[in-house]
C-alpha positions in Angstrom: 0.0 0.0 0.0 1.3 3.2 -1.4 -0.1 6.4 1.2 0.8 10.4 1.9 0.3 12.1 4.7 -1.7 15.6 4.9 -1.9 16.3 7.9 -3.2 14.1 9.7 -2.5 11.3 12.4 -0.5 8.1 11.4 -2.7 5.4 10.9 -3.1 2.2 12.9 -1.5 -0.7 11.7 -3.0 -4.6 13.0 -0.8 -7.4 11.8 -1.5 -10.7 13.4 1.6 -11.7 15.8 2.6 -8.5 15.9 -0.4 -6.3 17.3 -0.6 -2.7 16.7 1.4 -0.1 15.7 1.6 3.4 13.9 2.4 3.2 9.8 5.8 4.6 9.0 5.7 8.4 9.8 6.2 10.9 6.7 4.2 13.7 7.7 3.1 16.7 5.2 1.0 19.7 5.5 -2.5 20.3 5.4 -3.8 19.4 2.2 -5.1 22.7 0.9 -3.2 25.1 2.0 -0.2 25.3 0.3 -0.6 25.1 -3.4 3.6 24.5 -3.6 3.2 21.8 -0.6 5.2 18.3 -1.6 4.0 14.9 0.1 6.1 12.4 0.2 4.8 8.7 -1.0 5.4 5.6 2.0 5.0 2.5 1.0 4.1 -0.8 3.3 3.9 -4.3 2.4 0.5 -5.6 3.8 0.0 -9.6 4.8 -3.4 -11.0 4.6 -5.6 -10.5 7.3 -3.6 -6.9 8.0 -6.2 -4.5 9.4 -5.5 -0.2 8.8 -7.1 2.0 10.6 -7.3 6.2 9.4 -8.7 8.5 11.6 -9.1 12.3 11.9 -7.7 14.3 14.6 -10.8 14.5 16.2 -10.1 10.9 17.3 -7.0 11.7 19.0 -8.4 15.5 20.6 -11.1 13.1 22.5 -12.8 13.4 25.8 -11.7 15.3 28.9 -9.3 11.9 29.4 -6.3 12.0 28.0 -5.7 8.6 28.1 -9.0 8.4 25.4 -6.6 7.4 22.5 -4.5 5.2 24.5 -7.7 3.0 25.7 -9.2 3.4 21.9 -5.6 1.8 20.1 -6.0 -1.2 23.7 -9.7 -1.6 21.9 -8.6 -1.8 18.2 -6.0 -4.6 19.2 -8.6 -6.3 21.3 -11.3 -6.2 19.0 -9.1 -6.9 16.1 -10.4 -11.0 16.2 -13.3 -9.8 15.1 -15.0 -9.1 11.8 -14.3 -5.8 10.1 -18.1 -4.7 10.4 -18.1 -5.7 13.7 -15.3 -4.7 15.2 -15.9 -0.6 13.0 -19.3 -1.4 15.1 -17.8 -1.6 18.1 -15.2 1.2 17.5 -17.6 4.0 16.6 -19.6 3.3 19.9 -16.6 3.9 22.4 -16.2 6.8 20.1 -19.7 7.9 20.8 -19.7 7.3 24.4 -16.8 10.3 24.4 -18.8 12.2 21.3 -20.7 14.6 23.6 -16.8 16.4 24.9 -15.6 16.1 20.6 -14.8 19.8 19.9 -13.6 18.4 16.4 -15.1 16.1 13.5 -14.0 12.6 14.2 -13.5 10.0 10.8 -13.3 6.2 11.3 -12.1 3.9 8.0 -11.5 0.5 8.5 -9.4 -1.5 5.6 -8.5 -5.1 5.7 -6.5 -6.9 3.3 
């Protein structure tokens, strides 16, 4: 998988045996803003079963706890057994349970190869 940064957070990588972790970090600036801005191109090699989660920065502003994104990654290992419907389902309500302190849009996408 061939991705640029604009912006926003790294996503979340689930590989079986190995758990979770950040994709390689190449960060660029806002898209939009810069007509001149250059993004650099990362490429990762992705196993069957590999699970990529992208989220907006509203994710990672979350609820008065600042631990929020640290429990949410805990629940994207744990859940990562499941289904990809299920466990998105699963997701988006701990998201909601914070939703009500969000001072920011918050994106979920789920991609499983």
């Amino acid at each position: 998988m061939t991705f640029a940064n604009a912006g926003h957070p790294f996503p979340l990588l689930f590989r079986k045996g190995v758990g979770v972790s950040p994709l390689p970090e190449e960060s660029g600036l806002n898209i939009g803003l810069f007509p001149e801005a250059a993004y650099a191109n990362r490429t990762v090699a992705l196993e069957p079963g590999d699970k990529i989660l992208f989220y907006t920065d509203g994710l990672s502003d979350l609820g008065e706890n600042e631990n929020f994104f640290n429990i949410f990654r805990n629940r994207f290992q744990e859940y990562s057994y499941m289904d990809s419907p299920k466990m998105l389902d699963r997701l988006t309500r701990l998201v909601l349970e914070q939703k009500g302190r969000a001072t920011d849009d918050i994106t979920l996408v789920l991609v499983e190869y």
